[in-house]
C-alpha positions as CSV (number, residue, x, y, z in Angstrom):
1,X,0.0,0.0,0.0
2,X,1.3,3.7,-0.7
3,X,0.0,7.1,0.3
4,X,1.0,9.7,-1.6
5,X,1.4,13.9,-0.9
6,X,2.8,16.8,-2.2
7,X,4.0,20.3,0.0
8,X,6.3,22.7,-2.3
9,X,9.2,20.9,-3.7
10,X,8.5,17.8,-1.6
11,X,7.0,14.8,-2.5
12,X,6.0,12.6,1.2
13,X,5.6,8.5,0.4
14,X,4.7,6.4,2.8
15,X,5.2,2.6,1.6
16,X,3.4,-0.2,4.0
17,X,3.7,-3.6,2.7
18,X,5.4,-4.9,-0.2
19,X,5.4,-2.4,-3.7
20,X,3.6,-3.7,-6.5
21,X,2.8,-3.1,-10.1
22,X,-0.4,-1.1,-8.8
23,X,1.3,1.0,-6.7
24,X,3.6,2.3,-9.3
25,X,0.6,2.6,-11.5
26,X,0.0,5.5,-9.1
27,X,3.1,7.0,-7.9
28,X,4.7,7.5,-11.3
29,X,2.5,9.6,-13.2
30,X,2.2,11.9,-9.8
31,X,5.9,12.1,-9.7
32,X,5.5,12.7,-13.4
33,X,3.5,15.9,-12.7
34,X,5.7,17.1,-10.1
35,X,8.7,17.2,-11.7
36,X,6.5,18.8,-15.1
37,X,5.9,21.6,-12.8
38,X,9.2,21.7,-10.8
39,X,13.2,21.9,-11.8
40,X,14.3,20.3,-8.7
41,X,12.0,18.0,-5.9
42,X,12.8,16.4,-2.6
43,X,11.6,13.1,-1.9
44,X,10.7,11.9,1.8
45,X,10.2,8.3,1.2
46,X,9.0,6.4,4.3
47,X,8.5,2.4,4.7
48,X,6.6,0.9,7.6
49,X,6.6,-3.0,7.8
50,X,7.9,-2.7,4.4
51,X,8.3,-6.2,2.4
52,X,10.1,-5.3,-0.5
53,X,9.2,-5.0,-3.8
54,X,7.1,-7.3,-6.1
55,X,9.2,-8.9,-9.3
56,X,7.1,-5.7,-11.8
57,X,8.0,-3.2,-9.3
58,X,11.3,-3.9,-9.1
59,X,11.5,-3.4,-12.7
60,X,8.7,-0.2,-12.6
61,X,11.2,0.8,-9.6
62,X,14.8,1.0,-12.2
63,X,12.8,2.8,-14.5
64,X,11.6,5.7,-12.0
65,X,15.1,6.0,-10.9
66,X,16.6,6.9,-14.0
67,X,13.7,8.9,-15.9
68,X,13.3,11.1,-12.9
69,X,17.0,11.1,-11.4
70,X,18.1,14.6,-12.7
71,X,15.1,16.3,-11.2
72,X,15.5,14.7,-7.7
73,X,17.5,17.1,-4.8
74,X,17.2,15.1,-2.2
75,X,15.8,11.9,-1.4
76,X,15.1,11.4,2.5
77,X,14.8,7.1,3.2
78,X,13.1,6.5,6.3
79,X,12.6,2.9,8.0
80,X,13.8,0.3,10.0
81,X,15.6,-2.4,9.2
82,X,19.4,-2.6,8.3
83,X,18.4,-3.7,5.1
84,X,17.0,-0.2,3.9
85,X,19.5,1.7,4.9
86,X,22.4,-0.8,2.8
87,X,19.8,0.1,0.2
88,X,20.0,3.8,0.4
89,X,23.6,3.9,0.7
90,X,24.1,1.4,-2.7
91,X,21.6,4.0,-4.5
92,X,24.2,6.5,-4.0
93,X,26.9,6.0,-6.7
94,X,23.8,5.4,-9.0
95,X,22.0,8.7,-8.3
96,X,23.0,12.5,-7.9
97,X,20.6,13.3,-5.6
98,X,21.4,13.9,-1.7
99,X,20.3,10.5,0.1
100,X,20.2,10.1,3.5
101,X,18.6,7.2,5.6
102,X,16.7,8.0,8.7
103,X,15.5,5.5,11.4
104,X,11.8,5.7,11.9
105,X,12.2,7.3,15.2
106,X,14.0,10.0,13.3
107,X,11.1,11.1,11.3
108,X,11.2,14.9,12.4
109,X,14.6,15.2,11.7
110,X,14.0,13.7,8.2
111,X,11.3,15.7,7.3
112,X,13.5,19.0,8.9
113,X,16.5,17.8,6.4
114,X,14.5,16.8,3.6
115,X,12.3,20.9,3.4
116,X,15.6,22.5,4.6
């Protein structure tokens, strides 16, 4: 399941569950339309009892990260398993967007970093 909201610049996902086809069938076209309207966007992207990604999504996932890549800022990853944060530092030599990993008692602070 995703939730999905826009404030300025920023983009706030919360991911709870595993990602699949359908859920990409809604984030990218309103990531799509933000960055239309907007140079440069931050990403807060938040995962609560996240299961990873189905085998589509994984896919859908590769191509979001490359068609929107030069239009992301920053890109706050909050959770909380070890597992996300090795994922959000391996993003980084793909991406040249600020990434940062937040624990999910950190949320404040990520959502302070990620508007600053």
């Amino acid at each position: 399941m995703i939730s999905l909201e826009s404030k300025g610049k920023t983009i706030y996902t919360i991911v709870e569950g595993k990602l699949d086809e359908e859920d990409y069938k809604e984030l990218v076209p309103f990531l799509e339309r933000k960055v239309d309207f907007n140079d440069d966007i931050n990403w807060y992207f938040e995962m609560k009892d996240f299961n990873g990604w189905s085998p589509k999504a994984i896919w859908n996932d590769l191509q979001l990260d490359v068609d929107c890549d030069g239009n992301l800022n920053k890109i706050a990853m909050v959770g909380n398993k070890e597992w996300e944060e090795w994922l959000s530092r391996l993003m980084k030599p793909f991406s040249d967007s600020k990434i940062k990993y937040f624990d999910l008692d950190e949320k404040k602070k990520a959502q302070q970093w990620i508007e600053s």
